[in-house]
C-alpha positions in Angstrom: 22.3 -11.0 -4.0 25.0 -8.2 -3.8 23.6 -7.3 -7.4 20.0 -7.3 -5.8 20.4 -4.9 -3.0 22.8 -2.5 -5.3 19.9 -2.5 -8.3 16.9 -1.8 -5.6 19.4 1.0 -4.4 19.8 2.7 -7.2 16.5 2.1 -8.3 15.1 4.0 -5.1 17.4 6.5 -5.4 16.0 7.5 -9.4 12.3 7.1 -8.3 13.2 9.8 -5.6 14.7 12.5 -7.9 11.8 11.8 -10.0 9.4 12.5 -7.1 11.4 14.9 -4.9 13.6 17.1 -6.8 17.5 17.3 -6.4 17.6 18.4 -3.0 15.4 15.3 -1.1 18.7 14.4 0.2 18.7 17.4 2.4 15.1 16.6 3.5 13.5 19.3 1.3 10.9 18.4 -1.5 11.1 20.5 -4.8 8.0 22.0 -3.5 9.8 22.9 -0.4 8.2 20.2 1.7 9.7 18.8 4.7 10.6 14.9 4.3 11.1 12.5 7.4 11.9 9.3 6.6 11.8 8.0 9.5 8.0 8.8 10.1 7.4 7.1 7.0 9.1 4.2 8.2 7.2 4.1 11.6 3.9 4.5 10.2 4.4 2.1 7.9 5.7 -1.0 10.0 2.2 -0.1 12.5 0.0 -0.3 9.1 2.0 -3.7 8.5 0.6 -5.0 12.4 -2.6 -3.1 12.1 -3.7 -4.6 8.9 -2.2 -8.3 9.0 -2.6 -9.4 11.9 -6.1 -10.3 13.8 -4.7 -8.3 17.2 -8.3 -6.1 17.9 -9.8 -7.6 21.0 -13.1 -6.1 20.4 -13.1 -7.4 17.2 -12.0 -11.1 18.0 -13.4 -13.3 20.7 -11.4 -16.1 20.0 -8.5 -15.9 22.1 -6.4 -18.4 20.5 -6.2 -17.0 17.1 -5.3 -13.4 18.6 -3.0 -12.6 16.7 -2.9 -14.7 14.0 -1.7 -13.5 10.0 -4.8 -12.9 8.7 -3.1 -11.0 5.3 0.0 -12.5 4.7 0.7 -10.4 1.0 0.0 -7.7 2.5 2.0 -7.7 5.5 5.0 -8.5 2.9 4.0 -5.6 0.6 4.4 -3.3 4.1 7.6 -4.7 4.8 8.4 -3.3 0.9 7.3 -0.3 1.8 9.5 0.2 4.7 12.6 -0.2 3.0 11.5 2.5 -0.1 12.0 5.2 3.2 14.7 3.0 5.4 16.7 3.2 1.9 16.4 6.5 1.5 17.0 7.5 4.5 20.2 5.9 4.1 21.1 7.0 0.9 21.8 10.7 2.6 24.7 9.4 4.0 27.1 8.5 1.3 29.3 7.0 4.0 27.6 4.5 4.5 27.0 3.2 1.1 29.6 1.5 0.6 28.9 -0.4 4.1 25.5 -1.5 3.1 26.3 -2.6 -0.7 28.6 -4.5 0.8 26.9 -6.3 3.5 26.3 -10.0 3.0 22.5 -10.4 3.6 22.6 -14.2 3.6 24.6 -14.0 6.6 21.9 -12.1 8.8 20.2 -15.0 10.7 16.0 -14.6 10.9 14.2 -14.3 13.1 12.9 -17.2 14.7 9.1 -16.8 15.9 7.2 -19.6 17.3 3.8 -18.1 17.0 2.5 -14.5 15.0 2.4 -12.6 18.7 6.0 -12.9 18.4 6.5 -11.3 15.1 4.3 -8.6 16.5 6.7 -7.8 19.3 9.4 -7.8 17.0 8.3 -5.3 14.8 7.1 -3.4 17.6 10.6 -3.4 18.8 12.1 -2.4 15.2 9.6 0.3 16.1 11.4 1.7 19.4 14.8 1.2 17.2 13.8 4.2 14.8 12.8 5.7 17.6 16.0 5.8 19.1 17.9 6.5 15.9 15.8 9.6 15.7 16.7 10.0 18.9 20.5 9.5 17.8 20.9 6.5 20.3 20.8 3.8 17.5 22.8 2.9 14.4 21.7 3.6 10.8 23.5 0.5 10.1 22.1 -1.6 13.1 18.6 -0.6 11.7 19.4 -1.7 8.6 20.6 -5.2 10.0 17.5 -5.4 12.3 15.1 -4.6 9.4 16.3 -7.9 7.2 16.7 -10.2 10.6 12.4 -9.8 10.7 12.3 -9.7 6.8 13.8 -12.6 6.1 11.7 -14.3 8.6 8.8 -13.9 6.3 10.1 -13.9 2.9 13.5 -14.7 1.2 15.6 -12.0 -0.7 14.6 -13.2 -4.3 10.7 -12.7 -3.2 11.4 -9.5 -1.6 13.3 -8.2 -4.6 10.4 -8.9 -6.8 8.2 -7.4 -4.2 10.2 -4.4 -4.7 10.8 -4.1 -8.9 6.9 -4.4 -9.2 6.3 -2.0 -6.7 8.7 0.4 -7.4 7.3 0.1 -11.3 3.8 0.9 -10.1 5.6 4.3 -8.1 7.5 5.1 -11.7 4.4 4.6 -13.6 1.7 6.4 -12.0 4.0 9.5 -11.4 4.4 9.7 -15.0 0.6 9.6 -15.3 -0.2 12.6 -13.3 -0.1 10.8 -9.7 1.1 14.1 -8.5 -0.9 16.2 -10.3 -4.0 14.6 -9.7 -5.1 13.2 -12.9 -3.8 9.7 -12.9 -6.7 7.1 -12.6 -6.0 4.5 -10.0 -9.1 2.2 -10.7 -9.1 1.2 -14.5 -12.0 0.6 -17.1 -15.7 0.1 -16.2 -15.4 -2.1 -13.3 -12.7 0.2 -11.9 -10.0 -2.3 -11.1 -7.2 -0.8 -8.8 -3.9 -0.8 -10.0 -2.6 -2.9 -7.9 -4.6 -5.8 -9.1 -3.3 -6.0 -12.5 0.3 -5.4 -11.2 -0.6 -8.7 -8.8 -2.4 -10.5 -12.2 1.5 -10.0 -14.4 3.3 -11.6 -11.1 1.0 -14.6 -10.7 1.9 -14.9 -14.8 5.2 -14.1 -15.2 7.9 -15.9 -12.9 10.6 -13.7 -14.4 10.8 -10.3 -13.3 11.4 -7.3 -15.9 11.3 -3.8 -14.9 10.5 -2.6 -18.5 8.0 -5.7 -19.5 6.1 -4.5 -16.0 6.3 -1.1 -16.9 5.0 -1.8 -20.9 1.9 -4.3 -19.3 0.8 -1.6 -17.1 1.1 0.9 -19.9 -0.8 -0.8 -22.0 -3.3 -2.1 -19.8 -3.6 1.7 -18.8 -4.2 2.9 -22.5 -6.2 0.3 -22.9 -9.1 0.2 -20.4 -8.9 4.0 -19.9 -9.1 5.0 -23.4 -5.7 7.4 -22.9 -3.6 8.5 -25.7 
């Protein structure tokens, strides 16, 4: 597990030199843009309630099934997202590195939900906790903590980590296909197929994850239905 959490690390930490320049550390793109983290991480835990859950009353009469997971996946993949930012918002602080790599993951204890409202209201609460940190009334390393007590409640480490290889692939390989520059194709061959899908198609196949067997399918596939050279 130890090795898990230090390869995503390091992982993250290459994928944002890539995208970011050498100074993203001190918050500053290499096109001089300001990066917050923290926004990221915000935004992304709401798009992780707003899209997997069935919480719009004026959209859902039933009051029963309120709140119910209505996109499971993708409420996993949000969670994946997250830590991209939370991850690099810690990897500023060298001090803390050493703290994180060596925290034992199995020994945070899930959270325990009874029905999906709860989940809701935890995540909601994960949400005031940035907002504190930002605030600086909150621990980096508390955040941390809190982040994998409502992770692991959905998913176990070994799923997440192979959430985050394939993603973090996907990241790699469409910003060395123009992502950036606007001339990478997202939706592939005739039927115009997003990315994504043939990412989701390896996992279903493959049980074993490989950054560089990922990275050689998509490339190919890429070539392939969109007649690149």
């Amino acid at each position: 597990m130890e090795k898990m959490i230090k390869e995503m690390f390091e992982l993250q930490e290459e994928l944002n030199d890539n995208v970011n320049g050498k100074f993203w550390k001190k918050g500053i793109t290499k096109t001089n843009q300001e990066i917050n983290w923290m926004r990221c991480v915000r935004f992304e835990m709401i798009e992780a309630i707003d899209q997997s859950f069935q919480w719009k009353h004026w959209k859902n009469n039933k009051v029963n099934n309120q709140y119910d997971i209505i996109d499971l996946h993708n409420l996993k993949i949000e969670f994946v997202d997250t830590y991209h930012f939370l991850m690099s918002e810690l990897l500023k602080y060298d001090k803390f590195k050493n703290n994180i790599l060596n925290l034992n993951i199995k020994k945070i204890i899930p959270f325990k939900f009874e029905n999906s409202k709860d989940l809701v209201l935890k995540i909601e609460d994960f949400i005031d906790k940035v907002r504190l940190y930002e605030k600086n009334n909150y621990s980096i390393i508390d955040l941390y903590i809190n982040f994998w007590n409502i992770t692991l409640s959905i998913m176990s480490i070994s799923e997440f980590y192979n959430l985050y290889i394939s993603k973090n692939v996907l990241n790699l390989f469409r910003l060395r296909n123009g992502y950036q520059e606007g001339t990478y194709i997202k939706n592939w061959g005739n039927e115009k197929i997003e990315d994504n899908v043939f990412l989701e198609k390896y996992l279903n196949n493959n049980k074993n994850i490989d950054f560089k067997k990922i990275y050689d399918y998509l490339n190919n596939q890429y070539k392939k239905l969109n007649k690149t050279q």
